[in-house]
C-alpha positions in Angstrom: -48.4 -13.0 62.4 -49.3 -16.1 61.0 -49.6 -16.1 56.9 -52.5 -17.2 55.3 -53.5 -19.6 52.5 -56.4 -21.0 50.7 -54.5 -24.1 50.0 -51.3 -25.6 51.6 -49.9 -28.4 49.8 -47.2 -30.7 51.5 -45.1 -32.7 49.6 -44.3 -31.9 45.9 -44.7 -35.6 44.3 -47.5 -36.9 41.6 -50.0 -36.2 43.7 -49.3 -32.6 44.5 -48.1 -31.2 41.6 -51.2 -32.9 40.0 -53.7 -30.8 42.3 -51.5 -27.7 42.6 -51.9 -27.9 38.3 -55.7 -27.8 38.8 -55.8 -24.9 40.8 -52.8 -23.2 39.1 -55.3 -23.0 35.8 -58.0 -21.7 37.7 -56.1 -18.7 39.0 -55.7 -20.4 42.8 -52.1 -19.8 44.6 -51.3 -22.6 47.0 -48.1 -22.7 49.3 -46.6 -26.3 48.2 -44.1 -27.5 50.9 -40.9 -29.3 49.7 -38.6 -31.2 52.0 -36.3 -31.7 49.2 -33.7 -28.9 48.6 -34.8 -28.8 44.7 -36.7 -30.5 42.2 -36.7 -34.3 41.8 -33.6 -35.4 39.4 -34.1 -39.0 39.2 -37.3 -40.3 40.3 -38.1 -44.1 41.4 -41.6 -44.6 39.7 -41.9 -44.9 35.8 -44.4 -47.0 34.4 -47.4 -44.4 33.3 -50.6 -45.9 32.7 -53.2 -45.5 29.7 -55.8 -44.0 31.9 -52.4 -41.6 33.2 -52.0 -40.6 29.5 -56.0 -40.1 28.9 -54.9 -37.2 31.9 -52.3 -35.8 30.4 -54.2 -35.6 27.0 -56.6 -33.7 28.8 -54.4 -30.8 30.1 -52.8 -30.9 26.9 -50.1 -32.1 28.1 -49.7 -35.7 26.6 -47.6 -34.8 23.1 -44.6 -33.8 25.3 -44.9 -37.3 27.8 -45.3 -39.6 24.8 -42.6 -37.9 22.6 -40.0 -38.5 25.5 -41.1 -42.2 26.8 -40.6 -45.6 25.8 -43.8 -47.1 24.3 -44.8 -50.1 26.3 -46.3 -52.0 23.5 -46.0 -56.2 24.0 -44.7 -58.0 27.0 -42.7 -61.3 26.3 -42.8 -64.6 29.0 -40.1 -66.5 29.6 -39.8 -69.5 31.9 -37.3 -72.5 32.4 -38.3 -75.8 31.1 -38.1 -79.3 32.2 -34.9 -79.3 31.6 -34.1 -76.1 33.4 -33.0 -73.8 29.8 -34.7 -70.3 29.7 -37.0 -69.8 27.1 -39.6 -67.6 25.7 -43.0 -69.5 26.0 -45.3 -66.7 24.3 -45.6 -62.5 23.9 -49.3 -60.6 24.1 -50.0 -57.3 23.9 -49.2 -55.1 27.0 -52.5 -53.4 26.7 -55.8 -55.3 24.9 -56.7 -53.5 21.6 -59.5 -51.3 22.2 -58.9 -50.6 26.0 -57.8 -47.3 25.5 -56.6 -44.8 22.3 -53.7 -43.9 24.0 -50.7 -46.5 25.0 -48.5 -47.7 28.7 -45.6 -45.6 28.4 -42.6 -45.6 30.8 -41.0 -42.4 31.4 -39.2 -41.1 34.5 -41.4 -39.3 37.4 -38.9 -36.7 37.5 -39.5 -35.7 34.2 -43.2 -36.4 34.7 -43.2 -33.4 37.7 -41.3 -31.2 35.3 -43.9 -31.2 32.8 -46.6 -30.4 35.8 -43.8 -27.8 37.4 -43.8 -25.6 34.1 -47.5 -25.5 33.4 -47.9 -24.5 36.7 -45.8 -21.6 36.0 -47.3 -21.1 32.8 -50.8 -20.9 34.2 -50.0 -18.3 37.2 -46.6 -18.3 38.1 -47.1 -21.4 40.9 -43.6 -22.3 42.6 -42.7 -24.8 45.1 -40.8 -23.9 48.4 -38.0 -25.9 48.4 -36.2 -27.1 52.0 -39.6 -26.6 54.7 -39.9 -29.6 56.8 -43.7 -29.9 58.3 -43.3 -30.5 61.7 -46.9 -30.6 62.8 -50.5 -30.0 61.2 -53.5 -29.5 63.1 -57.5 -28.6 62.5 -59.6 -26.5 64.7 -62.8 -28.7 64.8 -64.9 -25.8 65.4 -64.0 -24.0 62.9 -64.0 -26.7 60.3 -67.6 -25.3 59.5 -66.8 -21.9 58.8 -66.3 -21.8 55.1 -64.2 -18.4 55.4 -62.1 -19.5 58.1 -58.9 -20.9 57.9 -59.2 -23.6 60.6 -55.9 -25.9 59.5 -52.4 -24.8 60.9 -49.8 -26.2 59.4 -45.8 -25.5 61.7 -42.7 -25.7 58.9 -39.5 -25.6 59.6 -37.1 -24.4 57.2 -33.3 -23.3 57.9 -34.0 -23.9 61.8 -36.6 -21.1 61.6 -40.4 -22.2 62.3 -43.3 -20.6 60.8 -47.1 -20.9 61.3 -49.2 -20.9 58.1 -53.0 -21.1 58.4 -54.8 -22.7 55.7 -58.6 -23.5 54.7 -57.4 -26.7 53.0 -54.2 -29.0 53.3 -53.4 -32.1 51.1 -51.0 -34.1 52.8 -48.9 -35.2 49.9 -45.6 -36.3 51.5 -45.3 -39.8 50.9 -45.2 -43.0 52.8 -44.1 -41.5 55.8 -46.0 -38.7 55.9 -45.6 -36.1 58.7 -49.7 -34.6 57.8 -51.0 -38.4 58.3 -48.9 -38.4 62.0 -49.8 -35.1 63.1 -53.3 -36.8 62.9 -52.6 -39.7 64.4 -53.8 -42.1 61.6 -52.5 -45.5 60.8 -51.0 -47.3 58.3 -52.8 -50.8 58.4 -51.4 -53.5 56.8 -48.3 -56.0 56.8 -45.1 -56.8 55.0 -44.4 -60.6 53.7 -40.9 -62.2 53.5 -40.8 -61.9 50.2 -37.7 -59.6 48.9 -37.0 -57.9 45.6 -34.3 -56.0 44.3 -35.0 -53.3 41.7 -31.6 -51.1 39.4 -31.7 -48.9 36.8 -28.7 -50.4 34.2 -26.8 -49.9 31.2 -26.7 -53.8 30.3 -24.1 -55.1 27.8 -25.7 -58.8 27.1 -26.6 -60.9 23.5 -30.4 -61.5 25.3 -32.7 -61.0 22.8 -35.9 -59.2 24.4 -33.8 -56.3 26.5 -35.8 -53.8 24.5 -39.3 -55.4 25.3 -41.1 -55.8 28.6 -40.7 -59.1 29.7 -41.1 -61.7 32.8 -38.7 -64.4 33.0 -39.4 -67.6 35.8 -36.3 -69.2 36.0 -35.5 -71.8 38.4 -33.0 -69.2 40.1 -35.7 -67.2 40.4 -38.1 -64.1 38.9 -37.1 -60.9 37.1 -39.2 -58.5 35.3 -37.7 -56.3 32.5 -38.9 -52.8 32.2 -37.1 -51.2 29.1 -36.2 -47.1 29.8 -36.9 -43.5 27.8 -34.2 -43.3 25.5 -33.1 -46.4 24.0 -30.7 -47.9 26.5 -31.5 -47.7 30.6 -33.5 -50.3 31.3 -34.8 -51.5 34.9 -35.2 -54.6 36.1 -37.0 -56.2 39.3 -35.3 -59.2 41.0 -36.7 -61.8 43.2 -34.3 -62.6 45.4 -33.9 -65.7 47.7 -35.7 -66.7 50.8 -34.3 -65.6 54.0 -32.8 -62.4 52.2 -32.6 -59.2 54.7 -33.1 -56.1 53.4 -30.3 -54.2 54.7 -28.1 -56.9 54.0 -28.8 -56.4 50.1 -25.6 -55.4 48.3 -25.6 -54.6 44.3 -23.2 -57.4 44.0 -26.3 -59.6 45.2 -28.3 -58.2 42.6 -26.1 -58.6 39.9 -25.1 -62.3 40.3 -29.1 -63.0 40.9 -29.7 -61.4 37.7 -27.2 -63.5 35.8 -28.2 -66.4 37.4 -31.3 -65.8 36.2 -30.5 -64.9 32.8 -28.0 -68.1 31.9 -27.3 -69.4 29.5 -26.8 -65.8 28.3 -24.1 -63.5 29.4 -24.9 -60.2 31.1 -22.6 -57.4 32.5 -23.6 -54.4 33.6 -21.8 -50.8 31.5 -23.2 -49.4 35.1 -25.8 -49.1 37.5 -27.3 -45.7 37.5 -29.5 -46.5 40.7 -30.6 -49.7 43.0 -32.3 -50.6 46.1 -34.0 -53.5 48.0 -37.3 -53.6 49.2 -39.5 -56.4 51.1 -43.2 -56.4 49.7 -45.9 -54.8 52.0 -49.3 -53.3 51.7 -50.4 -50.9 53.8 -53.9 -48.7 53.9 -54.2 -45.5 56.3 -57.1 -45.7 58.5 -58.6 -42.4 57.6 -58.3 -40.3 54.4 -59.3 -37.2 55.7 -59.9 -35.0 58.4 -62.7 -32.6 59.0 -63.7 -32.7 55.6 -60.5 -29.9 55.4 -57.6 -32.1 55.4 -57.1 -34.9 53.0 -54.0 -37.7 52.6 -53.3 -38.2 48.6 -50.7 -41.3 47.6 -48.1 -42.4 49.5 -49.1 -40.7 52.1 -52.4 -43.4 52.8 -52.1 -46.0 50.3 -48.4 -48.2 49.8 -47.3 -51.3 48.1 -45.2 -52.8 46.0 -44.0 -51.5 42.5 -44.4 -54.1 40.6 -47.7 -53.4 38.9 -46.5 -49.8 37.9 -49.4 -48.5 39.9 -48.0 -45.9 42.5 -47.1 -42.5 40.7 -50.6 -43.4 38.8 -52.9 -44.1 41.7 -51.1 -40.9 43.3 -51.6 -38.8 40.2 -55.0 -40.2 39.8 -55.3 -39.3 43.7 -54.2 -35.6 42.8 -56.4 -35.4 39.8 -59.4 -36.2 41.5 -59.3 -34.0 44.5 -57.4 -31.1 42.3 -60.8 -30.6 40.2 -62.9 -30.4 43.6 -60.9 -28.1 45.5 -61.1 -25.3 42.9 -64.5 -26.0 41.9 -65.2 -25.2 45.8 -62.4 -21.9 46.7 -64.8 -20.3 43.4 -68.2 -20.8 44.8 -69.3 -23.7 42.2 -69.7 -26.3 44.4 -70.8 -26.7 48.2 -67.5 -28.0 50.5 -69.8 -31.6 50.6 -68.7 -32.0 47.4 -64.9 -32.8 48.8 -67.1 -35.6 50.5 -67.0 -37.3 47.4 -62.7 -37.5 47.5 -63.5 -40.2 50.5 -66.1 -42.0 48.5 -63.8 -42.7 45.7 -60.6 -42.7 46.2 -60.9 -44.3 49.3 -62.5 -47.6 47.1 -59.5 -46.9 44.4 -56.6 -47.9 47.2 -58.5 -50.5 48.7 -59.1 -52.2 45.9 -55.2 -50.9 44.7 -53.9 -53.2 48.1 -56.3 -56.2 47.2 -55.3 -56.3 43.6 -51.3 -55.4 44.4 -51.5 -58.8 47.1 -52.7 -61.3 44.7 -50.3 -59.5 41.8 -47.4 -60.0 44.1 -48.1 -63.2 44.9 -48.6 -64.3 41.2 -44.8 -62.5 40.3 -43.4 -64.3 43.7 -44.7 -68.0 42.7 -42.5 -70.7 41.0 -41.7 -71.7 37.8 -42.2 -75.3 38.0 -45.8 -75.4 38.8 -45.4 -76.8 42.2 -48.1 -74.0 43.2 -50.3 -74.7 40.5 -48.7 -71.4 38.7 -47.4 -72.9 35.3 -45.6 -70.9 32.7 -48.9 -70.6 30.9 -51.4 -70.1 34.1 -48.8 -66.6 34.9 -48.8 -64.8 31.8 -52.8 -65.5 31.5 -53.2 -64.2 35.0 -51.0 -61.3 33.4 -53.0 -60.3 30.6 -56.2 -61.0 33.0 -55.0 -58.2 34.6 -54.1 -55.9 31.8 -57.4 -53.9 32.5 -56.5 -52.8 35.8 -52.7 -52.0 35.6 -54.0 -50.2 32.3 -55.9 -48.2 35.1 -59.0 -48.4 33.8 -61.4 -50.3 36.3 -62.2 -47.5 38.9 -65.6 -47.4 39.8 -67.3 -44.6 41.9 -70.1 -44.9 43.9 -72.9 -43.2 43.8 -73.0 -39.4 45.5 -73.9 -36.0 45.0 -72.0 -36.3 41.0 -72.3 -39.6 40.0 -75.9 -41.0 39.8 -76.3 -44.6 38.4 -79.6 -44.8 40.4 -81.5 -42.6 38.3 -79.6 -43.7 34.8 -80.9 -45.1 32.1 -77.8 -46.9 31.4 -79.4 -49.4 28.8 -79.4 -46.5 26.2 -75.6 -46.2 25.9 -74.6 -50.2 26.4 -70.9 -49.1 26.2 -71.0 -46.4 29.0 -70.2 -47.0 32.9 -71.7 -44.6 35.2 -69.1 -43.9 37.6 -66.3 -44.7 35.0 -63.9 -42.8 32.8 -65.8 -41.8 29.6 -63.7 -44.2 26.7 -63.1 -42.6 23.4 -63.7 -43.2 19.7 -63.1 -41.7 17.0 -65.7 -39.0 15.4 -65.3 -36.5 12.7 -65.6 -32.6 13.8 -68.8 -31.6 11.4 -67.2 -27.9 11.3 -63.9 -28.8 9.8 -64.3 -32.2 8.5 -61.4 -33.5 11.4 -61.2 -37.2 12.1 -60.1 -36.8 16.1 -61.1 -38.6 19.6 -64.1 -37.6 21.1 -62.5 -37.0 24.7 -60.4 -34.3 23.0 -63.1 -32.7 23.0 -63.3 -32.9 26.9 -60.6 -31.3 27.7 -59.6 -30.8 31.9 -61.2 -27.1 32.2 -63.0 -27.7 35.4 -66.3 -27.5 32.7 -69.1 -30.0 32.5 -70.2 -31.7 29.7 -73.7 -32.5 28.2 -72.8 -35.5 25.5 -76.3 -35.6 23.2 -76.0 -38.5 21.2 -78.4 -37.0 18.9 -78.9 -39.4 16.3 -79.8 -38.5 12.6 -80.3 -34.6 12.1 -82.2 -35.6 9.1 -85.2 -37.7 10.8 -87.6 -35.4 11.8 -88.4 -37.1 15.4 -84.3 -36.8 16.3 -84.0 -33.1 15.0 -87.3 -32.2 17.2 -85.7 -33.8 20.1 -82.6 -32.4 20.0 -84.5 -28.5 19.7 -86.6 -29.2 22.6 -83.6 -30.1 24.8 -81.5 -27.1 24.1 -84.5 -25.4 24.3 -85.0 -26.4 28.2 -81.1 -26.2 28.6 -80.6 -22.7 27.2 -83.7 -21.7 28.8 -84.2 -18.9 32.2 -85.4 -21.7 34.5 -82.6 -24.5 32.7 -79.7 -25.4 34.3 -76.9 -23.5 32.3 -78.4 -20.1 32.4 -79.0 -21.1 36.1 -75.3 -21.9 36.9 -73.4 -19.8 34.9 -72.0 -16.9 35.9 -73.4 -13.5 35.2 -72.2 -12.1 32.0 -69.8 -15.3 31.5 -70.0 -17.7 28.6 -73.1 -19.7 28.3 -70.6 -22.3 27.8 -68.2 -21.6 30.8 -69.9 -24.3 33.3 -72.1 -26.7 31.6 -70.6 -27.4 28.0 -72.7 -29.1 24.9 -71.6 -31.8 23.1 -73.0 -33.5 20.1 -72.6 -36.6 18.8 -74.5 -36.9 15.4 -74.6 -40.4 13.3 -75.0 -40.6 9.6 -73.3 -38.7 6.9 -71.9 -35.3 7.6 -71.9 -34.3 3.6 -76.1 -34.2 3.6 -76.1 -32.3 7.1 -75.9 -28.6 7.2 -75.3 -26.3 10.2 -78.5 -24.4 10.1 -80.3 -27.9 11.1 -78.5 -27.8 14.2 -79.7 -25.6 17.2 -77.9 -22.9 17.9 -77.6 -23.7 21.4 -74.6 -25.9 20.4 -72.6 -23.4 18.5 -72.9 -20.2 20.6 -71.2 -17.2 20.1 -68.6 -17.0 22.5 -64.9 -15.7 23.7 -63.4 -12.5 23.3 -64.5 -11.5 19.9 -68.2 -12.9 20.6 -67.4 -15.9 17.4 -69.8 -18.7 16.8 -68.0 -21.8 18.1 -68.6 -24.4 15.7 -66.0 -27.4 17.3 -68.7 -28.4 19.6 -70.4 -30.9 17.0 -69.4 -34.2 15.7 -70.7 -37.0 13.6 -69.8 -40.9 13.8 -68.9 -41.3 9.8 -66.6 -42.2 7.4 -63.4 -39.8 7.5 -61.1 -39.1 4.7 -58.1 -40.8 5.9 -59.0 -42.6 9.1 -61.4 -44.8 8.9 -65.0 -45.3 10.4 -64.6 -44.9 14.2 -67.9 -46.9 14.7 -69.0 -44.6 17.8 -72.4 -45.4 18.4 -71.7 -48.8 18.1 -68.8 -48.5 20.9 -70.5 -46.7 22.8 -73.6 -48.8 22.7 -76.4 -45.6 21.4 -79.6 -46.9 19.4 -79.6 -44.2 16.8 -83.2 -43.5 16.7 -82.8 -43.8 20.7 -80.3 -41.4 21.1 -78.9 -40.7 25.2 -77.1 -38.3 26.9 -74.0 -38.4 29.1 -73.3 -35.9 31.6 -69.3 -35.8 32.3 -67.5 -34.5 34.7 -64.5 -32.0 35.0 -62.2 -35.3 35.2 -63.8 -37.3 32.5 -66.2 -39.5 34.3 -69.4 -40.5 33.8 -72.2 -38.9 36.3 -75.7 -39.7 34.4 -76.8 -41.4 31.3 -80.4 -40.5 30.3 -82.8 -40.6 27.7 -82.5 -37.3 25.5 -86.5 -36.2 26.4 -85.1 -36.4 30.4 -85.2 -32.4 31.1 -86.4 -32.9 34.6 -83.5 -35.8 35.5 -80.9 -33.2 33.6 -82.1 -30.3 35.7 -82.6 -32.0 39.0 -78.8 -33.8 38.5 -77.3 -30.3 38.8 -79.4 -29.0 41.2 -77.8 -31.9 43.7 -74.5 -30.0 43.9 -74.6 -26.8 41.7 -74.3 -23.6 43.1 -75.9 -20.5 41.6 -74.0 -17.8 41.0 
């Protein structure tokens, strides 16, 4: 007798854990398959992106990941001169002010899955099963349909025993050489260069002056790239190594006399070598992302390259993160299996464009120091801070589908909104408690969605008449809320109000603000009053200038519908009932 499973999770990497988090909060057990005999100790990736920090903040999750890591915070170029001395030519920020609130860290991924691996037992007691090897996976096509079957088999070995779990949904999870994407019989497309770079984790004993920052040095012995570790002394660095050099050929002695080659005229020894390897640079895409709309490849698993940008546990995450939110919305009835349509349409763009921008990256960190290539000193760390938007992680775009609607937008009425993007923050004072704070912490990763009303002044008569009518219609039998939201649930639990107010909080009372947007709610049927905000002065932090970041006309006002993972699905005028409405009708499910 075969054993059953709504989800079956192979591989227990970013990705995974990411996903198995999501459904772990919303009360749905997966079976995650480990090859490893245990958890990770010491894992290879460890450069965390801002937008990977925005996703930790919103599973609460972030104070613990930024407490532990190093702070990424300025990057310092150095290059040999004419005369062939190292130098430091110029330092930038590693991330552009005003990108995101939150910073590039660089923390271990082994530590990274621990924090996922404990809320996951926090939230329902989700384990992994450690030591199962997936021998094969396999969909019954004609069941694919069946939203109550369990069409997916998945054959595991562990301990020389097989066993045959049935599934209604797998995420292949297991990394570059994944056993889910073979089974299928997708490809890996792509190609490797020549080009071969050594990478160690170090103690280094050396009178260098920038060990502690993150820095590129050009030297005519070649490239190196200093990543600076959690904890005040590992640091990594990334060696170029010379042409001709075979990978399995690579000893640690080779990467030690390249890097203080590199390094001269100062001295550098190595206390020890915690971990190294060699690797050539390749960029691979799978040819297919899914499979009957009931299987789906996440990382590794469909999408490699080189590490260099600091993009793999985040694209993987990210990968994790998307499909995570989807999959639980669908096992609870929310959301039509289409919606898992949507995982193709996105991500699928993310690694494409992931393998485009990790080519030309890798090229760039590959060139010469002497300009013969037309890469000068100054030309590299331009092309570097150039591309500080996207290793930040924050260029992802989705198209349009059944959740993300730039067609019917009226994106001129919030200027500094994407559809399709990550909603930024700023900063807003909480009207309830006087608290200066981010606005996205008020989005927090629930599987909710939000309704941003940028409401304008509660004081003009035309805004507060506006604002009534619209949580009239939302509140309302025939709106979408009441529509959508469970029977004697929350009004709140689906479709959650936010509003943005501008002006100053001191001549605002609550009274002049419907009712819709502080609802009694939660066990002891409260009013909830930390749903409303106003861009103004705080006491001790400033004037986070919202409306103006975000682009709003104050007498204009707009609204922002955001999804479960932060990103923006519509932006409409406040007066738009029917757009509202219709936008959830595309995908919601009523209860």
């Amino acid at each position: 007798m075969s054993q059953k499973f709504d989800v079956i999770i192979c591989g227990s990497g970013s990705a995974g854990l990411c996903a198995a988090v999501w459904l772990a909060r919303h009360g749905i057990t997966c079976k995650i398959l480990e090859k490893r005999s245990g958890p990770m100790k010491m894992g290879q990736a460890d450069g965390v992106q801002c937008r990977t920090v925005e996703i930790f903040e919103s599973l609460g999750l972030s104070e613990d990941l930024l407490r532990e890591a190093y702070h990424v915070l300025e990057v310092a170029f150095w290059a040999s001169d004419e005369d062939g001395k190292l130098g430091r030519m110029s330092r930038a920020a590693d991330t552009m002010p005003g990108l995101s609130h939150q910073p590039h860290v660089i923390l271990n991924q082994a530590i990274i899955n621990r924090f996922f691996l404990e809320d996951m037992r926090r939230s329902n007691g989700q384990g992994v099963d450690y030591g199962y090897e997936v021998k094969s996976v396999d969909v019954d096509g004609e069941n694919a349909g069946d939203e109550n079957a369990y069409p997916v088999t998945v054959v595991a070995s562990r301990d020389g025993k097989d066993e045959v779990l049935q599934a209604k949904y797998v995420l292949g999870c297991d990394g570059a050489h994944s056993q889910v994407r073979r089974s299928l019989g997708f490809k890996m497309i792509g190609d490797s260069t020549d080009t071969v770079w050594g990478v160690m984790d170090i103690y280094p004993r050396t009178n260098y002056p920038d060990i502690r920052r993150k820095a590129t040095l050009r030297s005519k012995f070649g490239n190196l790239i200093i990543i600076p570790r959690e904890g005040g002394s590992l640091v990594r660095f990334y060696i170029q190594l010379p042409a001709g050099t075979v990978v399995k050929q690579v000893t640690l002695d080779d990467l030690h006399n390249a890097a203080r080659q590199i390094f001269h005229p100062y001295t550098m020894d190595f206390a020890k070598t915690v971990w190294w390897s060699a690797y050539a640079i390749g960029q691979r895409l799978a040819d297919h992302f899914s499979k009957d709309n009931r299987i789906f490849l996440t990382g590794d698993a469909c999408h490699t390259h080189s590490p260099k940008a600091g993009q793999g546990m985040n694209v993987s995450l990210q990968d994790g993160f998307n499909i995570g939110w989807k999959l639980a919305a669908v096992l609870q009835g929310r959301a039509p299996p289409n919606l898992l349509k949507t995982y193709n349409i996105e991500r699928e763009k993310v690694a494409a464009d992931l393998i485009a921008f990790d080519r030309s990256w890798s090229k760039l960190f590959s060139s010469q120091s002497d300009g013969t290539n037309g890469h000068t000193a100054q030309y590299f760390s331009e092309q570097f801070i150039k591309g500080g938007k996207y290793t930040a992680g924050l260029t992802a775009r989705y198209d349009d589908s059944m959740i993300t609607n730039s067609e019917r937008s009226m994106s001129s009425l919030a200027k500094g909104l994407t559809v399709g993007m990550r909603f930024p923050s700023a900063q807003v004072v909480r009207f309830c408690d006087a608290r200066a704070m981010q606005l996205v912490r008020a989005l927090p990763a629930d599987g909710r969605w939000r309704v941003v009303v940028f409401a304008g002044d509660v004081k003009v008569v035309g805004c507060a008449e506006r604002l009534e009518k619209l949580a009239t219609f939302l509140s309302s039998e025939g709106g979408p809320v009441r529509r959508f939201t469970l029977p004697n649930a929350d009004i709140d639990s689906f479709i959650e109000p936010i509003a943005v107010f501008h002006g100053k909080r001191v001549e605002m009372e609550q009274e002049q603000i419907p009712e819709y947007f502080w609802p009694a709610t939660g066990k002891w049927g409260m009013r909830d009053l930390h749903k409303t905000f106003v861009d103004d002065e705080s006491y001790n932090s400033g004037h986070g200038h919202a409306y103006e970041k975000y682009g709003v006309d104050v007498n204009e006002g707009a609204v922002a519908v955001v999804r479960p993972d932060q990103y923006v699905s519509l932006i409409t005028s406040i007066d738009d009932h029917e757009g509202i409405g219709k936008f959830f009708e595309g995908f919601a499910l009523q209860p």
